[in-house]
MIZAPA-251544 format. One line per 5 residues: number of its first residue (from 1); their letters; for each residue x, y, z of N, C-alpha, C. Coordinates in nm, 2 decimals. Layout:
N
NUM> a> X,Y,Z,X,Y,Z,X,Y,Z  ...
//
This chain:
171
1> xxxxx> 1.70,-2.13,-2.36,1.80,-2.17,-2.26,1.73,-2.22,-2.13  1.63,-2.18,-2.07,1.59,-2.17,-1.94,1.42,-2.22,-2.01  1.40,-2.34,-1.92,1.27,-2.38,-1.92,1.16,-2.40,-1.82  1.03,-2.41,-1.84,0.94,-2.47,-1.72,0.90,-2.66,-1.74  0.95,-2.68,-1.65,0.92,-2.83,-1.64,0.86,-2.90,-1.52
6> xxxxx> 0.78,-3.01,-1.54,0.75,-3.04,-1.46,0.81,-3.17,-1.35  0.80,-3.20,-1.26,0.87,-3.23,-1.14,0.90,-3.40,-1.25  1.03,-3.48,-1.26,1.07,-3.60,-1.27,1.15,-3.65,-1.21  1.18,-3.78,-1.23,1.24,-3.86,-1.11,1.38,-3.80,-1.20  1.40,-3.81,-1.34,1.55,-3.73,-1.34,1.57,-3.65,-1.29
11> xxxxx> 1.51,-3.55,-1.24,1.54,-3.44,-1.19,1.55,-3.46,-1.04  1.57,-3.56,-0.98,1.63,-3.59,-0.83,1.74,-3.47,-0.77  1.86,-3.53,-0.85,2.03,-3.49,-0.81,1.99,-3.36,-0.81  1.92,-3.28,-0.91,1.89,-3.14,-0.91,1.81,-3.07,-0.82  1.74,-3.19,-0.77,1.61,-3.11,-0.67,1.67,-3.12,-0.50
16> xxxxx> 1.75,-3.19,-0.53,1.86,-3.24,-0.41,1.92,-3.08,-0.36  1.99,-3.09,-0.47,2.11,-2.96,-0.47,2.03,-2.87,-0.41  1.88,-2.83,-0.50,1.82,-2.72,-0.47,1.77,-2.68,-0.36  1.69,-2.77,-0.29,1.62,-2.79,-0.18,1.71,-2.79,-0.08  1.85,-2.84,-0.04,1.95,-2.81,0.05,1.99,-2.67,0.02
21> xxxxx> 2.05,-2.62,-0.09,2.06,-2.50,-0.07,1.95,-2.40,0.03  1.78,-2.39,-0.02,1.72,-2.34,0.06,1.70,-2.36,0.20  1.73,-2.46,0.21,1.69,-2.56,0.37,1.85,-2.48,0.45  1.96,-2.48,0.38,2.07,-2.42,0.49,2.06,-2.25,0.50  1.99,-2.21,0.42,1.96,-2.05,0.46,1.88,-2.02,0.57
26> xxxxx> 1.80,-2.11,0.59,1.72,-2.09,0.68,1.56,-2.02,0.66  1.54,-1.97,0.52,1.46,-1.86,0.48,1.34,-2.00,0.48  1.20,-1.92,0.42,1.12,-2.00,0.42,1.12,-2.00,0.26  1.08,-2.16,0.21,1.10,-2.22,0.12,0.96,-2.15,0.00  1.01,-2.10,-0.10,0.88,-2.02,-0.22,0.92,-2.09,-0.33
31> xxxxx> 0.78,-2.14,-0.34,0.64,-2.18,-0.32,0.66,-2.31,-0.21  0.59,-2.32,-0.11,0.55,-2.39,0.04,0.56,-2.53,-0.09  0.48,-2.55,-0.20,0.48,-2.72,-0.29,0.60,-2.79,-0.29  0.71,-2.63,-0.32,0.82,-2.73,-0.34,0.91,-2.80,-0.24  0.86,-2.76,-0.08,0.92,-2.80,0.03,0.93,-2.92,0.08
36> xxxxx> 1.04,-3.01,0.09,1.09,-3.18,0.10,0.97,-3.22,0.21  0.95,-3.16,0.32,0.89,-3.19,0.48,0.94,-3.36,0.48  1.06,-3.39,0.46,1.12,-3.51,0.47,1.04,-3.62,0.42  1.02,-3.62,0.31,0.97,-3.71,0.20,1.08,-3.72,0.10  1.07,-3.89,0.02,1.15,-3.89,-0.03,1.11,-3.82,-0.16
41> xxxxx> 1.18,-3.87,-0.27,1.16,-3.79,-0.40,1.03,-3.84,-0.49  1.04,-3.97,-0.50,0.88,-4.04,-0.57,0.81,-4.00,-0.47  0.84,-4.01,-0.35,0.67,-3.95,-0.29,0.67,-3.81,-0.26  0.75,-3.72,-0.32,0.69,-3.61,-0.38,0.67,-3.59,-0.47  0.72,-3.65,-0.60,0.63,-3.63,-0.75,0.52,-3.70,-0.71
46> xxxxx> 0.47,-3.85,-0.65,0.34,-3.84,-0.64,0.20,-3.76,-0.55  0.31,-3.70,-0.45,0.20,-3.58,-0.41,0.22,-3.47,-0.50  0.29,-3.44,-0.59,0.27,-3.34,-0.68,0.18,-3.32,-0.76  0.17,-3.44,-0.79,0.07,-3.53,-0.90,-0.08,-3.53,-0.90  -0.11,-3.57,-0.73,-0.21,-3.55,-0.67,-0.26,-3.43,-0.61
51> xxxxx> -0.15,-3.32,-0.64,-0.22,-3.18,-0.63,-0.29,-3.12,-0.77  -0.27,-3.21,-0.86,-0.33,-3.18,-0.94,-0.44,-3.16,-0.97  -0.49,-3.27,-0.92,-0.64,-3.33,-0.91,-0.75,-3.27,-0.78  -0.88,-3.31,-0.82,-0.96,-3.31,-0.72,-0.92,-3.35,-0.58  -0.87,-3.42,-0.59,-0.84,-3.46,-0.44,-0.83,-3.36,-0.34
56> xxxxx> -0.77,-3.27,-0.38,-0.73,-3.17,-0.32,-0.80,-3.09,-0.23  -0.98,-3.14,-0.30,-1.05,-2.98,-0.24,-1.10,-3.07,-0.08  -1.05,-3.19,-0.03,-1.09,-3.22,0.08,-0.99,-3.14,0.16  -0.87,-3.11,0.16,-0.79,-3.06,0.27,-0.81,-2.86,0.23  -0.88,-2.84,0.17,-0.93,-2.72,0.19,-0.87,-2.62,0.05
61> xxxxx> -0.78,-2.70,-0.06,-0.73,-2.62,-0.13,-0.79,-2.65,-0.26  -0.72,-2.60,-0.36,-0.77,-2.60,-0.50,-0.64,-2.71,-0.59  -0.70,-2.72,-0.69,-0.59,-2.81,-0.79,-0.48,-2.73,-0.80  -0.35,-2.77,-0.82,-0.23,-2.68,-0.87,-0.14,-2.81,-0.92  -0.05,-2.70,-1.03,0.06,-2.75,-1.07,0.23,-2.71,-1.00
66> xxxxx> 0.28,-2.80,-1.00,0.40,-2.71,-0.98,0.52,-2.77,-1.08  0.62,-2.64,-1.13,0.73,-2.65,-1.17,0.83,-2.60,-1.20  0.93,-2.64,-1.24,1.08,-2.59,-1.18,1.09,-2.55,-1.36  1.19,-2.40,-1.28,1.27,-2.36,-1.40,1.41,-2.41,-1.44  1.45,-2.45,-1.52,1.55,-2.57,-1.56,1.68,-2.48,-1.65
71> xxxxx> 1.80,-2.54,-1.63,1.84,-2.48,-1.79,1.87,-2.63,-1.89  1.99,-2.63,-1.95,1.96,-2.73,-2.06,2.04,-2.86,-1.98  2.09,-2.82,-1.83,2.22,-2.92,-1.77,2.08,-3.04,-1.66  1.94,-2.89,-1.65,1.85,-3.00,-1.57,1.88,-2.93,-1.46  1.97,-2.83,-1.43,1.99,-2.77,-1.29,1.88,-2.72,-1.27
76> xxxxx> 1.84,-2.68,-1.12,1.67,-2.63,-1.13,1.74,-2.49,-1.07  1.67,-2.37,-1.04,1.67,-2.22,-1.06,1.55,-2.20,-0.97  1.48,-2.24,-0.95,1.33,-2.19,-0.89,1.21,-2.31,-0.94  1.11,-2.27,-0.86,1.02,-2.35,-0.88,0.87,-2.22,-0.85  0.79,-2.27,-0.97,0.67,-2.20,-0.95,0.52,-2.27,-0.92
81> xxxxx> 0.44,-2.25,-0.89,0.33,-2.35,-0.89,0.24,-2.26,-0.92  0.12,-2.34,-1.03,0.01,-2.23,-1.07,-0.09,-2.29,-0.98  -0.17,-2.22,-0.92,-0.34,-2.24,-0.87,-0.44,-2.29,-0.98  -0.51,-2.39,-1.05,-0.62,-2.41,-1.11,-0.76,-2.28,-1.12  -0.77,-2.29,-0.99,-0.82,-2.13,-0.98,-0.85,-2.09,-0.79
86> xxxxx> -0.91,-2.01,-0.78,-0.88,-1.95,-0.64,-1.00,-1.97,-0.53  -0.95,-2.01,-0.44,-1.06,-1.97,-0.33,-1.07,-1.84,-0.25  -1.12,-1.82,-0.16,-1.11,-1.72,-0.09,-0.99,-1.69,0.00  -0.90,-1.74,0.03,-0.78,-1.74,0.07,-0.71,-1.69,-0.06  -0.69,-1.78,-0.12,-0.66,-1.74,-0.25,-0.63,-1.62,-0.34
91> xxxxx> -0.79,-1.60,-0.32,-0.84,-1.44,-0.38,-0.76,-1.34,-0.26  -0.77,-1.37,-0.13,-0.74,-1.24,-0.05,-0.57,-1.23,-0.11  -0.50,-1.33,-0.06,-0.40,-1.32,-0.01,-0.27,-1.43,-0.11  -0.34,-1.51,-0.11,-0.21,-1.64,-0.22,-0.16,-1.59,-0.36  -0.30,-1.59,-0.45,-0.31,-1.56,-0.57,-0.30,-1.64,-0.63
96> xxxxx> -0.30,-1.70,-0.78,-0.26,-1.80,-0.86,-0.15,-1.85,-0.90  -0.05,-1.73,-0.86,0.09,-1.77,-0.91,0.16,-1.78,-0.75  0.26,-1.89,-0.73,0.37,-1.83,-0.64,0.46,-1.89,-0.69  0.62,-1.81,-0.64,0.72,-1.88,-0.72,0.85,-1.83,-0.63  0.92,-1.87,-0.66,1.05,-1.85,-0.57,1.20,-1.93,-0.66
101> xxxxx> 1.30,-1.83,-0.65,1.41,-1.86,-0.72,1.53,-1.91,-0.56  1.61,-2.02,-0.60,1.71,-2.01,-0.54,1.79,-1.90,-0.49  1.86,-1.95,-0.31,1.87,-1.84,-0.29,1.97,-1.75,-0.39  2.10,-1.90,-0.45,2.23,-1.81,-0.48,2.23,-1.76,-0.66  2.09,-1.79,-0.68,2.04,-1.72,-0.82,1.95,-1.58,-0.87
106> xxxxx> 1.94,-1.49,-0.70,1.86,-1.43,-0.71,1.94,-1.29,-0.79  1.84,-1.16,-0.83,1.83,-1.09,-0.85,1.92,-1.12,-1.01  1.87,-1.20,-1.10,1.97,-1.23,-1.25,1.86,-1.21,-1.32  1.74,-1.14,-1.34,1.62,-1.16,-1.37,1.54,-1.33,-1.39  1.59,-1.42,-1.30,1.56,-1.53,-1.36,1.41,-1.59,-1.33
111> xxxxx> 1.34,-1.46,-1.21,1.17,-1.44,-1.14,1.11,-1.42,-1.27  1.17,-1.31,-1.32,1.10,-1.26,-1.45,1.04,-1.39,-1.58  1.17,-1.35,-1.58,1.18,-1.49,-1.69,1.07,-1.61,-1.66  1.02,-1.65,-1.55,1.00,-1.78,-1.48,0.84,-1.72,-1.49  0.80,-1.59,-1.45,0.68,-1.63,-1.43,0.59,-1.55,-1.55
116> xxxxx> 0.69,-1.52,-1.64,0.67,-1.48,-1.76,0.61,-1.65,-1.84  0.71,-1.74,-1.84,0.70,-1.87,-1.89,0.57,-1.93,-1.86  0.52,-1.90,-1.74,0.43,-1.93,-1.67,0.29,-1.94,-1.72  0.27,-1.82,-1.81,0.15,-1.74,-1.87,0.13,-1.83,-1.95  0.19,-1.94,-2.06,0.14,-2.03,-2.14,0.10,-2.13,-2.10
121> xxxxx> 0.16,-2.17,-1.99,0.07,-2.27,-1.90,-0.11,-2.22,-1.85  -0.07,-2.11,-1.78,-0.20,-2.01,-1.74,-0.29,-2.04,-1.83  -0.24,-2.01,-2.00,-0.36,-2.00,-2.08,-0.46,-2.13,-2.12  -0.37,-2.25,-2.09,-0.40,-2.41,-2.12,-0.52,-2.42,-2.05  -0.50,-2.35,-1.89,-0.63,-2.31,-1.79,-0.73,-2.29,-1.84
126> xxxxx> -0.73,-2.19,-1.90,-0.80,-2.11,-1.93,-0.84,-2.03,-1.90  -0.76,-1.95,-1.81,-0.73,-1.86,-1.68,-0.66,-1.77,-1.81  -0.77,-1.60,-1.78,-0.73,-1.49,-1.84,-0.66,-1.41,-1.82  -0.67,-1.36,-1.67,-0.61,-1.27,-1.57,-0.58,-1.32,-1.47  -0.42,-1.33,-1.44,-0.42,-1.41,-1.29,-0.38,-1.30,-1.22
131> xxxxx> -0.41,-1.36,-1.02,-0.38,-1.26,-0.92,-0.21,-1.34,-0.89  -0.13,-1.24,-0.88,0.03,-1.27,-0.82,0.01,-1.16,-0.71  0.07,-1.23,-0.59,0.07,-1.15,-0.50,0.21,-1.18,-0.42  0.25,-1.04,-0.37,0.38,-1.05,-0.29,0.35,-0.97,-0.16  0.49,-0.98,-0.08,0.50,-0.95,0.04,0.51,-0.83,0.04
136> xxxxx> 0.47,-0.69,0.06,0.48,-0.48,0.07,0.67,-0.52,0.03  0.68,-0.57,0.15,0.81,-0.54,0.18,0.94,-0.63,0.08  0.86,-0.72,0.00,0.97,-0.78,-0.08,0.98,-0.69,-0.25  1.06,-0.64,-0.26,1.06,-0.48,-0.37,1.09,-0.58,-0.48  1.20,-0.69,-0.50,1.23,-0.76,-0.60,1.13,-0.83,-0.66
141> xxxxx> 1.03,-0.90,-0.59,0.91,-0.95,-0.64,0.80,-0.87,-0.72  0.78,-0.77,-0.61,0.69,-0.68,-0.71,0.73,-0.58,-0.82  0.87,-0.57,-0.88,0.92,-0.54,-0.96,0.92,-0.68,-1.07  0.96,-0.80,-1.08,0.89,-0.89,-1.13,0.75,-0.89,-1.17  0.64,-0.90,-1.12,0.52,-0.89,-1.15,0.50,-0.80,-1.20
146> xxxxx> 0.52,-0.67,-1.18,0.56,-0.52,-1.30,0.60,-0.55,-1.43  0.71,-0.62,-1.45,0.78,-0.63,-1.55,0.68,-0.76,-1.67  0.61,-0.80,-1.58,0.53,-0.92,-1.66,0.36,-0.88,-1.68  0.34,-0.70,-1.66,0.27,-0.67,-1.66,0.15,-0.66,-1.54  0.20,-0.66,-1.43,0.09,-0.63,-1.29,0.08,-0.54,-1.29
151> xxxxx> -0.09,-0.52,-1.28,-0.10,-0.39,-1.23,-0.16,-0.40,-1.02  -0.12,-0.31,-1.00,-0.15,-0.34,-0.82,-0.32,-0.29,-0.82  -0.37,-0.40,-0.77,-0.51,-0.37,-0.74,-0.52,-0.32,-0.64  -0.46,-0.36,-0.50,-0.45,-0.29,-0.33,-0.40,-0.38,-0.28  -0.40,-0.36,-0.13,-0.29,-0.39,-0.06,-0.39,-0.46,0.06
156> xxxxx> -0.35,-0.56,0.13,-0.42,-0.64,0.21,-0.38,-0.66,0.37  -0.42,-0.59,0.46,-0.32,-0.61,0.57,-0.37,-0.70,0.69  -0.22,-0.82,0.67,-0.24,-0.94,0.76,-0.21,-0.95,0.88  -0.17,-1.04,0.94,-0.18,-1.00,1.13,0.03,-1.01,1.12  0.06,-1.04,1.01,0.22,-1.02,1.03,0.28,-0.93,0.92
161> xxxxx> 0.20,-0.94,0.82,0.23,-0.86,0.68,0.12,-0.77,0.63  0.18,-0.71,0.48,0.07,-0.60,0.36,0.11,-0.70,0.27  0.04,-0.75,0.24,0.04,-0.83,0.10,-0.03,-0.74,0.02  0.06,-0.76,-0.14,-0.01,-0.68,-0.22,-0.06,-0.73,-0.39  -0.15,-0.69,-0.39,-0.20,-0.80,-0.51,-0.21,-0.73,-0.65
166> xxxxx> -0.17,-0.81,-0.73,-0.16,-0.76,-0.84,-0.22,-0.86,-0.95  -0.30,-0.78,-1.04,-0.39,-0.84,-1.15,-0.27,-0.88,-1.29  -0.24,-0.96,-1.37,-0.21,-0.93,-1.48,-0.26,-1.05,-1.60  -0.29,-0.94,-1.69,-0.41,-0.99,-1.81,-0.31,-1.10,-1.90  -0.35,-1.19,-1.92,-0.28,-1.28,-2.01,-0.29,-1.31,-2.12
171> x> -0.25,-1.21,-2.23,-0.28,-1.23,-2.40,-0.26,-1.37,-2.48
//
């Protein structure tokens, strides 16, 4: 029913919907990739594209992918983005996975689902064990990452948050 895909120009009217929805809550937009910053739609698939690549490591980051969880209508549900692999930011605090479900789709297990999907991507990497990390205080996330097998390595304390990081091995 529910898939991972990656960013297409069909998927406009859907990315439309979605990104307004998050933009009138006011919350901050999860994963930071999937945020409009008033670009149109081709010129975010082509900076998507170009996150893919080397390019990347001049502005200080690593390659990543990002993509949206779909069902069969093309509606999008969330978007996740994998890390290629980690820098030291990364390692402290980002992790390899981040992901974020719409707001008016939360708590349906549809996190679960999403970054469960995620893990076959992961393995294409060739990434064994990735780090997923959440906010102390967001209980729904780290209940997610539980459910997909995290185990909590420790907890990281930032100048606004505990981020808490968690290992999970990828069979």
């Amino acid at each position: 029913m529910f898939q991972l895909t990656e960013p297409s120009i069909e998927l406009e009217k859907s990315y439309k919907d979605y990104i307004n929805e998050w933009e009138a809550t006011g919350e901050e937009i999860v994963p930071t990739a999937a945020k409009r910053d008033g670009k149109s739609f081709v010129e975010l698939i082509k900076e998507w594209e170009a996150q893919k690549t080397d390019q990347v490591y001049e502005r200080g980051w690593v390659p990543a992918s990002l993509y949206f969880l779909i069902d069969e209508n093309k509606k999008i549900y969330g978007a996740l983005q994998i890390r290629h692999e980690l820098n030291q930011s990364l390692l402290n605090m980002g992790g390899h996975i981040g992901y974020g479900i719409r707001p008016s789709e939360r708590r349906k297990g549809l996190a679960t689902q999403m970054l469960s999907l995620s893990f076959e991507r992961v393995k294409k990497l060739g990434i064994e064990k990735v780090l997923v990390t959440c906010d102390k205080n967001n209980i729904g996330s780290a209940k997610t990452i539980i459910k997909n097998g995290g185990v909590l390595e420790n907890e990281v304390e930032g100048e606004d948050r505990i981020t808490q990081r968690y290992w999970i091995k990828i069979d």
